[in-house]
N, CA, C and O atoms as a GROMACS GRO file, in nm:
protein
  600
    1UNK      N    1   0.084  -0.119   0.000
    1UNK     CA    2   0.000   0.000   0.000
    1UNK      C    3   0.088   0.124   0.000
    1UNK      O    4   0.177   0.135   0.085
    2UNK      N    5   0.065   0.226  -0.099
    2UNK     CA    6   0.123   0.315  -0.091
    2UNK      C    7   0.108   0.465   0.006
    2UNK      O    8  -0.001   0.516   0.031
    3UNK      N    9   0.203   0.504   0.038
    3UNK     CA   10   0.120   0.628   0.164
    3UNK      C   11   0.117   0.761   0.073
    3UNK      O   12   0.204   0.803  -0.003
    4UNK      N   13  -0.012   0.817   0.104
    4UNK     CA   14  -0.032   0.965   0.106
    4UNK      C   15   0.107   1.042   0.126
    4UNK      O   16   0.203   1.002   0.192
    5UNK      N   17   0.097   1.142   0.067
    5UNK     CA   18   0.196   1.268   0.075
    5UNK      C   19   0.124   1.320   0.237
    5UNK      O   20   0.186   1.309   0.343
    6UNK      N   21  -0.001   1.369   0.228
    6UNK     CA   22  -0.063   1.400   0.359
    6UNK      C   23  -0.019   1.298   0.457
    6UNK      O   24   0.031   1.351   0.556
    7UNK      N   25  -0.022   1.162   0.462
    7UNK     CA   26   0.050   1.072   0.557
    7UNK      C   27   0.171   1.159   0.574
    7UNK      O   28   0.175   1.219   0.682
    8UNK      N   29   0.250   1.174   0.509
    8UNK     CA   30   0.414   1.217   0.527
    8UNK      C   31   0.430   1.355   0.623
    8UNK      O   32   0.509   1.376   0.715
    9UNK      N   33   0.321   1.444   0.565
    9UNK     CA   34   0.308   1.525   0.641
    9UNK      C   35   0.297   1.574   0.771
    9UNK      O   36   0.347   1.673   0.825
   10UNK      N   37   0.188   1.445   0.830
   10UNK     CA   38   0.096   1.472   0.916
   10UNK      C   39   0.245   1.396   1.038
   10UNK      O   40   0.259   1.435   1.154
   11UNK      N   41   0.344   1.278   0.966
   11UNK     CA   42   0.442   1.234   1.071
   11UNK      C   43   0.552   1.293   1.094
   11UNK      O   44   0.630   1.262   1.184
   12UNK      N   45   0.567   1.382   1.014
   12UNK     CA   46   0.650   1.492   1.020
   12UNK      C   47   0.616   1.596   1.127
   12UNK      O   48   0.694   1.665   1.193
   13UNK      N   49   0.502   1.594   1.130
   13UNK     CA   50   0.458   1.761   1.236
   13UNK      C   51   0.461   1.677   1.324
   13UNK      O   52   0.550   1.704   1.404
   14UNK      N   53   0.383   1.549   1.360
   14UNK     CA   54   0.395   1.461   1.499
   14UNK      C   55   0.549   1.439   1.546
   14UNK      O   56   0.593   1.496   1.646
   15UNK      N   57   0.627   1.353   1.466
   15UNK     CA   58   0.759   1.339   1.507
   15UNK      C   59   0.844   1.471   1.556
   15UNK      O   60   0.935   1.478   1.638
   16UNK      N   61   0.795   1.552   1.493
   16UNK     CA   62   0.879   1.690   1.604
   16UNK      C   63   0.814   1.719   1.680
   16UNK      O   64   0.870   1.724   1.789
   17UNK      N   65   0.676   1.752   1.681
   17UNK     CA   66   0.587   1.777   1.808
   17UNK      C   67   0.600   1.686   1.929
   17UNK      O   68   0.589   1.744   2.037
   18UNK      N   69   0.621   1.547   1.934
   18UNK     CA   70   0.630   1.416   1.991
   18UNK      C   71   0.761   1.446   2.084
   18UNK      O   72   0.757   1.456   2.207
   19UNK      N   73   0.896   1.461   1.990
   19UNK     CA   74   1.019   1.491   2.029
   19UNK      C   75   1.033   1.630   2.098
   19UNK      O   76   1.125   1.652   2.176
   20UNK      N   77   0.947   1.713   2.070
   20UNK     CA   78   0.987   1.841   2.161
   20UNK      C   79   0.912   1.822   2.265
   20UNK      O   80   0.964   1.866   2.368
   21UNK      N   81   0.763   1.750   2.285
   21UNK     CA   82   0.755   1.731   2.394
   21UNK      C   83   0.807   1.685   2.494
   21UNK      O   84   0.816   1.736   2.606
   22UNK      N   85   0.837   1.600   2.462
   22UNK     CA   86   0.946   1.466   2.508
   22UNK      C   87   1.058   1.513   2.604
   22UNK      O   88   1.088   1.458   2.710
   23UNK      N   89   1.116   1.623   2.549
   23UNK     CA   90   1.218   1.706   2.569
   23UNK      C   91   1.198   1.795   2.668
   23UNK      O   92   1.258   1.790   2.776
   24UNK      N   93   1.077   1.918   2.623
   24UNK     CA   94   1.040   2.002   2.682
   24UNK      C   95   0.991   1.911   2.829
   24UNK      O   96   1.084   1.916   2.910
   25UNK      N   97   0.881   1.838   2.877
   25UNK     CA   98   0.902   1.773   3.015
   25UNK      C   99   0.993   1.728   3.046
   25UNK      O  100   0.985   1.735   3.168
   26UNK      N  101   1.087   1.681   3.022
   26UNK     CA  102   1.258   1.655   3.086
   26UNK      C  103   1.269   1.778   3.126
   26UNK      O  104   1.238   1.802   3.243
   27UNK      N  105   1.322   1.899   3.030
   27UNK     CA  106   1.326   2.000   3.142
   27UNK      C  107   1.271   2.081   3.242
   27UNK      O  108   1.321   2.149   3.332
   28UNK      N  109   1.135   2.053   3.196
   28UNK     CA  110   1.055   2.079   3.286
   28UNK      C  111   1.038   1.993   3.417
   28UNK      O  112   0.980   2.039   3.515
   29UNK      N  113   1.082   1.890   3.416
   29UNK     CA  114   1.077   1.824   3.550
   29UNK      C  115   1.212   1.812   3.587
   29UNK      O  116   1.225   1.742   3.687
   30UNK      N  117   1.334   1.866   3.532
   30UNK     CA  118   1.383   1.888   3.618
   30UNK      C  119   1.401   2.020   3.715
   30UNK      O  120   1.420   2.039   3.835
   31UNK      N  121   1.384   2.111   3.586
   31UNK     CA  122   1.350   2.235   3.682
   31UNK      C  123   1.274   2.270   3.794
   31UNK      O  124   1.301   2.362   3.871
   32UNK      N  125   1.158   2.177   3.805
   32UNK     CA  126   1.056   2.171   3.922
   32UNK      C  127   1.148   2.107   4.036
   32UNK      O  128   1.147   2.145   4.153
   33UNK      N  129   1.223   2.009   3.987
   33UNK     CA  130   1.308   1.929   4.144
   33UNK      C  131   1.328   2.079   4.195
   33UNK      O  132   1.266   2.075   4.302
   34UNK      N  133   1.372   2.195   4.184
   34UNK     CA  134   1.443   2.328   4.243
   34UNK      C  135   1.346   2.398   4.219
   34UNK      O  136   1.389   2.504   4.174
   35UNK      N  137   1.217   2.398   4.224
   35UNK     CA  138   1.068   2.479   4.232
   35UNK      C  139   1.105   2.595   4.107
   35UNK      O  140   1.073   2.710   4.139
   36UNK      N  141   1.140   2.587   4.031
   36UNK     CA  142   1.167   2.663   3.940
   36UNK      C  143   1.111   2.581   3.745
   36UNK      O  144   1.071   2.464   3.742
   37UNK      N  145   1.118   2.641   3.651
   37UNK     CA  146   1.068   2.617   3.557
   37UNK      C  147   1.157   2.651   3.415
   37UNK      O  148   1.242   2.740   3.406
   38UNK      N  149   1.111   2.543   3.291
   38UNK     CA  150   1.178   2.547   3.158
   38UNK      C  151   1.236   2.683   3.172
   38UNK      O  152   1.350   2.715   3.204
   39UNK      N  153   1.128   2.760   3.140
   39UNK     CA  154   1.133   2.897   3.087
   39UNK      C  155   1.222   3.009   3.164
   39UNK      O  156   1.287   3.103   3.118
   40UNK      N  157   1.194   2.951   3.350
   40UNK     CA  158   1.317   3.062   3.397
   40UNK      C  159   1.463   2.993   3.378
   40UNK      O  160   1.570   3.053   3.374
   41UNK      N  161   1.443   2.851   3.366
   41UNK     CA  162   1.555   2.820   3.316
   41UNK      C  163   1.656   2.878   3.194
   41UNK      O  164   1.772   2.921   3.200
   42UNK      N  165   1.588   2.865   3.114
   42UNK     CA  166   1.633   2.963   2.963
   42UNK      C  167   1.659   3.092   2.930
   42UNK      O  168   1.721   3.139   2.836
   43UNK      N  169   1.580   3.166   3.058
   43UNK     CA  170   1.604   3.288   3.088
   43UNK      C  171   1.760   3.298   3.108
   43UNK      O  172   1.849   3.317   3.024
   44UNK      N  173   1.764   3.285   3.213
   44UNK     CA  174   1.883   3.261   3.295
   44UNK      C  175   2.000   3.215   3.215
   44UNK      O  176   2.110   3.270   3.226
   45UNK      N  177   1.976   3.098   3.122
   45UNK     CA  178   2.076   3.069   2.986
   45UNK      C  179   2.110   3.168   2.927
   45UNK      O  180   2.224   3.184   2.885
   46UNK      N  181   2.028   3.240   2.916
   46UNK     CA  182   2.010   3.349   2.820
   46UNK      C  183   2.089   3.467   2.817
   46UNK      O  184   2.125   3.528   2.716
   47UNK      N  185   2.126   3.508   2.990
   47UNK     CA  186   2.148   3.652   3.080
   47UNK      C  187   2.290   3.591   3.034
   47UNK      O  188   2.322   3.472   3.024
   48UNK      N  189   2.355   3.689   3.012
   48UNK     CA  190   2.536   3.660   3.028
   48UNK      C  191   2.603   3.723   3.140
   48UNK      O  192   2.606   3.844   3.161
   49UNK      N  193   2.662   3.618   3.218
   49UNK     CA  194   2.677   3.599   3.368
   49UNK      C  195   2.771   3.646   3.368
   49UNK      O  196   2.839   3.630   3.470
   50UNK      N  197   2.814   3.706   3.285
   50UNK     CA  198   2.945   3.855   3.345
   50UNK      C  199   2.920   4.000   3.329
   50UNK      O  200   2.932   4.087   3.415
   51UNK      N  201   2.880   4.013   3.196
   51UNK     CA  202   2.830   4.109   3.122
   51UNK      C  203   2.680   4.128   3.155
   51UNK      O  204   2.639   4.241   3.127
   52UNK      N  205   2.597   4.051   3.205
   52UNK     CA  206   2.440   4.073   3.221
   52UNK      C  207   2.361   4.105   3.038
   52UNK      O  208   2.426   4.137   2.938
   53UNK      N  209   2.252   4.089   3.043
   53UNK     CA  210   2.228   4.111   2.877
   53UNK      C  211   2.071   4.281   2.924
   53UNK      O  212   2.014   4.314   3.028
   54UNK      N  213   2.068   4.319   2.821
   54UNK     CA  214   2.002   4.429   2.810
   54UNK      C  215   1.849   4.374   2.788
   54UNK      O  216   1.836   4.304   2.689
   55UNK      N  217   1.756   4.392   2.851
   55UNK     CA  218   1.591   4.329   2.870
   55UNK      C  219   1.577   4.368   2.737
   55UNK      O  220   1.517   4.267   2.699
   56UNK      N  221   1.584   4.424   2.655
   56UNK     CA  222   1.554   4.422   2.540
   56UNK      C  223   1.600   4.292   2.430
   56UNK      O  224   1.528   4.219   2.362
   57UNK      N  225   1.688   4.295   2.438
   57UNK     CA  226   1.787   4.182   2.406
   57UNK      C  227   1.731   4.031   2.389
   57UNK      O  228   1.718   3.960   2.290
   58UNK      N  229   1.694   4.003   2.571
   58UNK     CA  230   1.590   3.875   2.596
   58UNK      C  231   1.516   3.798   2.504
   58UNK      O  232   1.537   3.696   2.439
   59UNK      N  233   1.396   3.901   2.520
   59UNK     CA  234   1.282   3.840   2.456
   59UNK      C  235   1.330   3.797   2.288
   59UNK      O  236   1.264   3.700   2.249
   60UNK      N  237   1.416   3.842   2.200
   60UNK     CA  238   1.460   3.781   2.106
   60UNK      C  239   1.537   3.650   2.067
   60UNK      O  240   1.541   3.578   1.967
   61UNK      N  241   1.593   3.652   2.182
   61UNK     CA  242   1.674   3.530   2.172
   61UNK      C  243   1.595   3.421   2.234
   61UNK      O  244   1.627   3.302   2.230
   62UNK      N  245   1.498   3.465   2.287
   62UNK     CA  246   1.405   3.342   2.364
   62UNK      C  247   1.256   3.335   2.261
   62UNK      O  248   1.138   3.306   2.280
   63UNK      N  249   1.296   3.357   2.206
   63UNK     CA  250   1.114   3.401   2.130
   63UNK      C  251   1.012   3.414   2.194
   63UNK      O  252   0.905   3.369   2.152
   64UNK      N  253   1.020   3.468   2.292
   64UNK     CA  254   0.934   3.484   2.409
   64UNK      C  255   0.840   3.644   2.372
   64UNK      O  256   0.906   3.748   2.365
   65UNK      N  257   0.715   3.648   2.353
   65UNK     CA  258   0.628   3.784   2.398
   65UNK      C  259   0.671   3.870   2.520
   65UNK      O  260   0.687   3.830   2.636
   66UNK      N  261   0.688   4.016   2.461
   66UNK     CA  262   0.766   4.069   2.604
   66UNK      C  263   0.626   4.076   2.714
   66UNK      O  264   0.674   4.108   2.822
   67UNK      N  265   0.508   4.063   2.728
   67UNK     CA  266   0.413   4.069   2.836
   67UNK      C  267   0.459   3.910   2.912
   67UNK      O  268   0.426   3.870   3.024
   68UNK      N  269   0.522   3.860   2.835
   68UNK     CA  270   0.553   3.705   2.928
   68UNK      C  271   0.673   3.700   2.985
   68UNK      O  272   0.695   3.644   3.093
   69UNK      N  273   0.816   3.798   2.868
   69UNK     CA  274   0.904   3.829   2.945
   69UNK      C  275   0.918   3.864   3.048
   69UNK      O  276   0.984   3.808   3.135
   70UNK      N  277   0.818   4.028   3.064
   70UNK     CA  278   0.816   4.087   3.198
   70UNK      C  279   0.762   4.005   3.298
   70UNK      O  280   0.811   4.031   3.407
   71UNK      N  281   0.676   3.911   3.300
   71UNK     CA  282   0.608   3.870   3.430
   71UNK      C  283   0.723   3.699   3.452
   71UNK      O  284   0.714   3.629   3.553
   72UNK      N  285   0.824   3.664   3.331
   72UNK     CA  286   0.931   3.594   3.429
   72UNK      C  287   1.078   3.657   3.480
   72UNK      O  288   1.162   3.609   3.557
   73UNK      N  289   1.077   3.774   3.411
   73UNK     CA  290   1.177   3.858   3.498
   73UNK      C  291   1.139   3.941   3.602
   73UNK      O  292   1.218   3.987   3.684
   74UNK      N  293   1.032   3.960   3.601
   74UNK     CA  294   0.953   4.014   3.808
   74UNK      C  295   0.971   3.892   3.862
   74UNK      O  296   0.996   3.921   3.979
   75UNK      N  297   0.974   3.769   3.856
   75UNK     CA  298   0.938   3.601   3.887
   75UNK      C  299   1.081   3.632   3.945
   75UNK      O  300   1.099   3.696   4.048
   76UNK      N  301   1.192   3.573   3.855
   76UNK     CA  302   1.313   3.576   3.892
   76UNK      C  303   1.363   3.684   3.953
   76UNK      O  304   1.446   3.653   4.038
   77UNK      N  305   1.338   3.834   3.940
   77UNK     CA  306   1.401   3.921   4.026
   77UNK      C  307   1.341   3.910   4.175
   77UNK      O  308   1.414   3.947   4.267
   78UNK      N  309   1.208   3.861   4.204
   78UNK     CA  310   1.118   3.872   4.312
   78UNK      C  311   1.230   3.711   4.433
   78UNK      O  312   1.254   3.692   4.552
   79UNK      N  313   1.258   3.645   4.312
   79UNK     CA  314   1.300   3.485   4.404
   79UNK      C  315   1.501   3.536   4.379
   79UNK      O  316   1.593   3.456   4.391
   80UNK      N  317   1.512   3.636   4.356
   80UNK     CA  318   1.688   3.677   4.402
   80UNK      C  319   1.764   3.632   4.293
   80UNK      O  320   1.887   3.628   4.296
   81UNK      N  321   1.696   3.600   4.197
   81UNK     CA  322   1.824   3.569   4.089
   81UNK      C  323   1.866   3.640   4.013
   81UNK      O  324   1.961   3.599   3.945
   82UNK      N  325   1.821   3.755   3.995
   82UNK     CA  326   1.831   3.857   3.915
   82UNK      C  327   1.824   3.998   3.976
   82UNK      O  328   1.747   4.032   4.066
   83UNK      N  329   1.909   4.068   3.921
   83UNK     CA  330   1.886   4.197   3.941
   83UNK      C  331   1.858   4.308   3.841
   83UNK      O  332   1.897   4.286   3.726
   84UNK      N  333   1.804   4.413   3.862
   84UNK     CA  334   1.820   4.552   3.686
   84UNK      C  335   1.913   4.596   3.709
   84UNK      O  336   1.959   4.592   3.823
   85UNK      N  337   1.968   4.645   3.620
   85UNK     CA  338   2.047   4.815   3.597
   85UNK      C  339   2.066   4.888   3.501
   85UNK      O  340   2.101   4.859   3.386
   86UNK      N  341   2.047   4.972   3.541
   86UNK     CA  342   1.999   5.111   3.432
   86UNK      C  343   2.115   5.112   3.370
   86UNK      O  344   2.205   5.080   3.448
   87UNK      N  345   2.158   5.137   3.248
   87UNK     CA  346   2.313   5.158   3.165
   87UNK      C  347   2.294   5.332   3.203
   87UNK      O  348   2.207   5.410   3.239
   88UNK      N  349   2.452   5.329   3.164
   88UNK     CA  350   2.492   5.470   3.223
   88UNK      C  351   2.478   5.574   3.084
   88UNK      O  352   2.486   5.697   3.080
   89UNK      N  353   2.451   5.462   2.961
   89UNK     CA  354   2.416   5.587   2.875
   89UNK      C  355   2.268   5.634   2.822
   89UNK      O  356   2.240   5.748   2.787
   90UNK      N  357   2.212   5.562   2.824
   90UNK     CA  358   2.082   5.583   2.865
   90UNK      C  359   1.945   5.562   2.964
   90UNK      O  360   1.894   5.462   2.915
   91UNK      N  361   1.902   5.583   3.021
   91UNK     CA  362   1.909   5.575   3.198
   91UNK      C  363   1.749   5.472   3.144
   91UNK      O  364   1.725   5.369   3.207
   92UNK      N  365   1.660   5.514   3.034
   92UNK     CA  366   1.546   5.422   3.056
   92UNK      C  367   1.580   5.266   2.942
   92UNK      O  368   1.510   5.205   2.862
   93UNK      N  369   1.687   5.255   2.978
   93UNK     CA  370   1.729   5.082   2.907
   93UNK      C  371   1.829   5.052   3.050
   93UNK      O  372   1.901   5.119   3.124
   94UNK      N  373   1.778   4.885   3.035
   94UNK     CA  374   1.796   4.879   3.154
   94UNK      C  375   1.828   4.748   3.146
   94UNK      O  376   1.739   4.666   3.123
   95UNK      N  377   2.014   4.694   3.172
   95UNK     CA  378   2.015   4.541   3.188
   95UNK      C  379   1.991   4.468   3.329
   95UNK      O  380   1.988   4.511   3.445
   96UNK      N  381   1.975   4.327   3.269
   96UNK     CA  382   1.971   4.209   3.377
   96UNK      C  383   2.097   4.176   3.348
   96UNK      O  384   2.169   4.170   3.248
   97UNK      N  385   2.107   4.147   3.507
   97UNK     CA  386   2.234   4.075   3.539
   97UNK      C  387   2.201   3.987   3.691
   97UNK      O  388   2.118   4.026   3.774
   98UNK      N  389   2.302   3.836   3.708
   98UNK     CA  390   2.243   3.723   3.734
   98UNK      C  391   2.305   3.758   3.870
   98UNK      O  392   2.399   3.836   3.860
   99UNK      N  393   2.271   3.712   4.017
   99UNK     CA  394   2.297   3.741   4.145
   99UNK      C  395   2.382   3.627   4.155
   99UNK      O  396   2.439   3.576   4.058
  100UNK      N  397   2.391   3.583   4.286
  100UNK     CA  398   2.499   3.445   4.272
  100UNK      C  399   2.448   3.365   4.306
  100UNK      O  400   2.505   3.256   4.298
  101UNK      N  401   2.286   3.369   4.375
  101UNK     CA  402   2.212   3.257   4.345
  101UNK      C  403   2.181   3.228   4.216
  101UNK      O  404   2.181   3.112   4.173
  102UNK      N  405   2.153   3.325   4.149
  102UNK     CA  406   2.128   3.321   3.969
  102UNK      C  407   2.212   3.283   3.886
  102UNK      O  408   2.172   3.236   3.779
  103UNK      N  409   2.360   3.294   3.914
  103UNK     CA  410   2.446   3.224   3.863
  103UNK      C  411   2.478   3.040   3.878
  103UNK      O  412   2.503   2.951   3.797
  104UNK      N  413   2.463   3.049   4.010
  104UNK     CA  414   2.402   2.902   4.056
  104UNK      C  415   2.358   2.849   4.006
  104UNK      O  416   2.395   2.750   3.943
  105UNK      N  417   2.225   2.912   4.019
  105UNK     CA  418   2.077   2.875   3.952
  105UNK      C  419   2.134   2.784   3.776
  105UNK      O  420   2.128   2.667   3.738
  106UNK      N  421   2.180   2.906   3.714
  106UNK     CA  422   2.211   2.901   3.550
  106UNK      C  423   2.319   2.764   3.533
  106UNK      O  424   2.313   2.680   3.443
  107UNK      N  425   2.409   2.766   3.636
  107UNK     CA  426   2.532   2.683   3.577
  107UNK      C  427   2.447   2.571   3.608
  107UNK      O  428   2.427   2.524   3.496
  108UNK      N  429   2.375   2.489   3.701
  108UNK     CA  430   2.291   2.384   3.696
  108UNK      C  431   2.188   2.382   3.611
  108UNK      O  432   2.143   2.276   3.569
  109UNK      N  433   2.147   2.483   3.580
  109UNK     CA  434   2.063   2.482   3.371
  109UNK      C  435   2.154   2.419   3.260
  109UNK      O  436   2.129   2.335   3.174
  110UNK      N  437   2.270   2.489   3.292
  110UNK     CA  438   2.374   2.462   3.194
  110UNK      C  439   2.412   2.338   3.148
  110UNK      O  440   2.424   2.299   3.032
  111UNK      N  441   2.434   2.271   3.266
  111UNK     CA  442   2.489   2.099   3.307
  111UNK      C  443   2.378   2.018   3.254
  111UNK      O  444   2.387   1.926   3.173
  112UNK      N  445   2.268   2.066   3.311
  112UNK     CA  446   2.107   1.990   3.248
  112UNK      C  447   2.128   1.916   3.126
  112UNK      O  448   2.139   1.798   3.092
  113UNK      N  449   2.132   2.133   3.025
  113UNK     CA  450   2.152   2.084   2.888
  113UNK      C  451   2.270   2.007   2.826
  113UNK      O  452   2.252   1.939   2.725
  114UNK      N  453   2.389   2.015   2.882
  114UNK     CA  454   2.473   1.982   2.834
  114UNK      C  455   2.491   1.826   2.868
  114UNK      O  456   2.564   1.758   2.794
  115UNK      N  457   2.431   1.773   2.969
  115UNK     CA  458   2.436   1.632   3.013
  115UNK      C  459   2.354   1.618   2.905
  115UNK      O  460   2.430   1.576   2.819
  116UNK      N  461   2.234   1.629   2.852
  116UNK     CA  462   2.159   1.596   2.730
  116UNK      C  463   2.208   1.575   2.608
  116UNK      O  464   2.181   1.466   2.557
  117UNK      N  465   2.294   1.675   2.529
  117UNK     CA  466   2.299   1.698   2.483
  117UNK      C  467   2.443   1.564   2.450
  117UNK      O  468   2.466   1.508   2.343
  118UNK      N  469   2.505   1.549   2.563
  118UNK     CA  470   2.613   1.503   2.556
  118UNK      C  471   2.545   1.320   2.506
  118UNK      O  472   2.564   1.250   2.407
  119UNK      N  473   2.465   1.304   2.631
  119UNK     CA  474   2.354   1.156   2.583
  119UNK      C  475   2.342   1.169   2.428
  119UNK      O  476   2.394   1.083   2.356
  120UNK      N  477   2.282   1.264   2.382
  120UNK     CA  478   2.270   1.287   2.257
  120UNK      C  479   2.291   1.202   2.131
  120UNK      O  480   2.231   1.124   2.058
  121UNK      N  481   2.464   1.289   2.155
  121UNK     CA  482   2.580   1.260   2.100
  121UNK      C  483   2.653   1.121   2.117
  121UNK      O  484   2.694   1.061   2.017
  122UNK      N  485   2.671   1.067   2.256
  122UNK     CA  486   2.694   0.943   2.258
  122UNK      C  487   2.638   0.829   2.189
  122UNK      O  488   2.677   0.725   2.136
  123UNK      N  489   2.492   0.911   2.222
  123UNK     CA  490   2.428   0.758   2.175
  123UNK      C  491   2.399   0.766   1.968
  123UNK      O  492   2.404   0.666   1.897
  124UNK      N  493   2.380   0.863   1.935
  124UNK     CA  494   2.337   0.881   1.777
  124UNK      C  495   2.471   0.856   1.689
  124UNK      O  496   2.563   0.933   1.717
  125UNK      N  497   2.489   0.792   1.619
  125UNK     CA  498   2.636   0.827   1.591
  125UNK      C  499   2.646   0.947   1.473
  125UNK      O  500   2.553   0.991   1.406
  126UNK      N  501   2.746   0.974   1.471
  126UNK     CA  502   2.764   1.139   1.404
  126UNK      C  503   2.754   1.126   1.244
  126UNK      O  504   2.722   1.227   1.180
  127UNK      N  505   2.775   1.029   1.190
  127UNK     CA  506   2.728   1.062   1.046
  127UNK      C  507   2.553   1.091   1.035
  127UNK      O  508   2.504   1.170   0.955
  128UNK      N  509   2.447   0.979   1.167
  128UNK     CA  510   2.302   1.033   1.168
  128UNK      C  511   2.305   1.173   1.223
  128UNK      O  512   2.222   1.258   1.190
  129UNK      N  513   2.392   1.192   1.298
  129UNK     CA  514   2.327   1.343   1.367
  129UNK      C  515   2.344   1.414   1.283
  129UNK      O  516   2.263   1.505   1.268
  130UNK      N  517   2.487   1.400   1.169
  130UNK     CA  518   2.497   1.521   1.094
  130UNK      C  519   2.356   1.528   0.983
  130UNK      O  520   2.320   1.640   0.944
  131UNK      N  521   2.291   1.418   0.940
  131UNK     CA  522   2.233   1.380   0.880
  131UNK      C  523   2.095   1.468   0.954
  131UNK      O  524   2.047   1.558   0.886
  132UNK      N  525   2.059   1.451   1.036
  132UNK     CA  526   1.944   1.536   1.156
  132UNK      C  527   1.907   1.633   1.162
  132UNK      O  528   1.788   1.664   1.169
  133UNK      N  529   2.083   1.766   1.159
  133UNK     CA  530   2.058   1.888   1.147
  133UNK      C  531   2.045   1.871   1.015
  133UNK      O  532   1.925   1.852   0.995
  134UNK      N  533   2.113   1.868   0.896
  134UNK     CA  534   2.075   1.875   0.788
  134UNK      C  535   1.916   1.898   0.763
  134UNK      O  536   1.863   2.002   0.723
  135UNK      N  537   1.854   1.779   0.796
  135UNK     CA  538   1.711   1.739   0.770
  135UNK      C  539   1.635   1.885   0.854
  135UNK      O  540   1.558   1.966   0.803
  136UNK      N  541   1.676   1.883   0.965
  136UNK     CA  542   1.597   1.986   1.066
  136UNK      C  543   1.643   2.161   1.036
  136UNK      O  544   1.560   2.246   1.070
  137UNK      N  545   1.739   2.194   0.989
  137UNK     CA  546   1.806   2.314   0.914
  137UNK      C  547   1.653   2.313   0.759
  137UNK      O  548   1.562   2.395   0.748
  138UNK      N  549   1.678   2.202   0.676
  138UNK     CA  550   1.590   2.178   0.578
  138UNK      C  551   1.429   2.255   0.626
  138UNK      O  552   1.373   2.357   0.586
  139UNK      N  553   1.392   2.150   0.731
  139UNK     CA  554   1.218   2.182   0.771
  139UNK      C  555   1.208   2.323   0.822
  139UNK      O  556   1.105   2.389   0.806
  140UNK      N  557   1.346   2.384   0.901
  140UNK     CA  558   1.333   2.497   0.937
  140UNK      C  559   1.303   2.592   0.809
  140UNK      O  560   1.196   2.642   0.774
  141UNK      N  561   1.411   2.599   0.758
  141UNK     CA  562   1.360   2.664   0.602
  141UNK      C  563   1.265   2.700   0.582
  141UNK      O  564   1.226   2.816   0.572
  142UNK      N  565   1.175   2.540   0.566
  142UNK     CA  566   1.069   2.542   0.434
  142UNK      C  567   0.975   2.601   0.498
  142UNK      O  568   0.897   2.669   0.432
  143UNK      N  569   0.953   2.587   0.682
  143UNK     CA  570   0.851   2.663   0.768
  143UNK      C  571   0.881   2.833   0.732
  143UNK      O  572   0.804   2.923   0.698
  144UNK      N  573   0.998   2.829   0.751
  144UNK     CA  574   1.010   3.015   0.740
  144UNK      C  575   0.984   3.081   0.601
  144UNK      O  576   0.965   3.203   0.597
  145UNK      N  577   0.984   3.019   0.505
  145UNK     CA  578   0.951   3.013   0.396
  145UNK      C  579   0.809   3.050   0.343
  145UNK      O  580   0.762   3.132   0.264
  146UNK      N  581   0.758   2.944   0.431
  146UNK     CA  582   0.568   2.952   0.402
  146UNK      C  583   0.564   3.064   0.509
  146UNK      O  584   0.482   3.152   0.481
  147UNK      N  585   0.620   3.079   0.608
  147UNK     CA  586   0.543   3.194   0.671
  147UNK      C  587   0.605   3.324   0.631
  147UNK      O  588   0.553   3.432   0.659
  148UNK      N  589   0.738   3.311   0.552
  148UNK     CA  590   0.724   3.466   0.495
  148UNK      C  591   0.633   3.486   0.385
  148UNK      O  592   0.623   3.604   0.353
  149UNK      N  593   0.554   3.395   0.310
  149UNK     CA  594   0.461   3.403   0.213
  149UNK      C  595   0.330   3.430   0.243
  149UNK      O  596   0.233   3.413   0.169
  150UNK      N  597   0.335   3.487   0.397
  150UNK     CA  598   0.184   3.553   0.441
  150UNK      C  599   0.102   3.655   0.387
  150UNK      O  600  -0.005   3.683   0.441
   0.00000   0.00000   0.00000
């Protein structure tokens, strides 16, 4: 029996949807072991723990809506991991930068991903992985593609 193109389709959106879930609760449960979450996790990835990053900055690299930004950077500044500061050349831009519980906080985000990432790698061998991004670089494309054709 031969499959539909729509078959192909429909295991394509599942198999990544499937796999990011998959993913996304791993980090999400581990972030809960430390009453904390994915998203302040990534935050925190995000902040550069010497330099601090500019709140503007954030929400781009996280693809995050800034009404969701602001209410997990009140989250994290309210629980000590974060602090503001106004730059000295313009007083209403204003970076985050990580406290030393927040640095804490981040380098055990860090390890998370990188213990993952490392499983990853061990276990796939590298001619499939290279083969993976390829494929996943590809789907990225063809998505950004159709949606610049809005």
């Amino acid at each position: 029996m031969e499959k539909k193109n729509s078959d192909k389709v429909e295991s394509v959106d599942l198999l990544l949807k499937s796999a990011w879930l998959a993913v996304s609760k791993m980090y999400s449960d581990k972030a809960s072991l430390y009453n904390s979450t994915a998203v302040q996790a990534l935050t925190l990835l995000k902040i550069d723990p010497k330099e601090g990053t500019r709140s503007t900055n954030l929400g781009p690299k996280m693809a995050i809506e800034p009404t969701s930004l602001t209410r997990i950077i009140k989250l994290l500044e309210d629980n000590g991991y974060i602090y503001k500061e106004k730059t000295t050349t313009d007083k209403r831009e204003v970076i985050i930068k990580l406290t030393d519980k927040g640095i804490e906080s981040r380098n055990l985000s860090k390890k998370v991903v990188l213990d993952f990432n490392t499983k990853v790698v061990e276990t796939i061998p590298q001619e499939k992985f290279e083969v993976f991004k390829e494929v996943m670089t590809q789907i990225l494309k063809i998505a950004n593609d159709l949606n610049n054709k809005k």
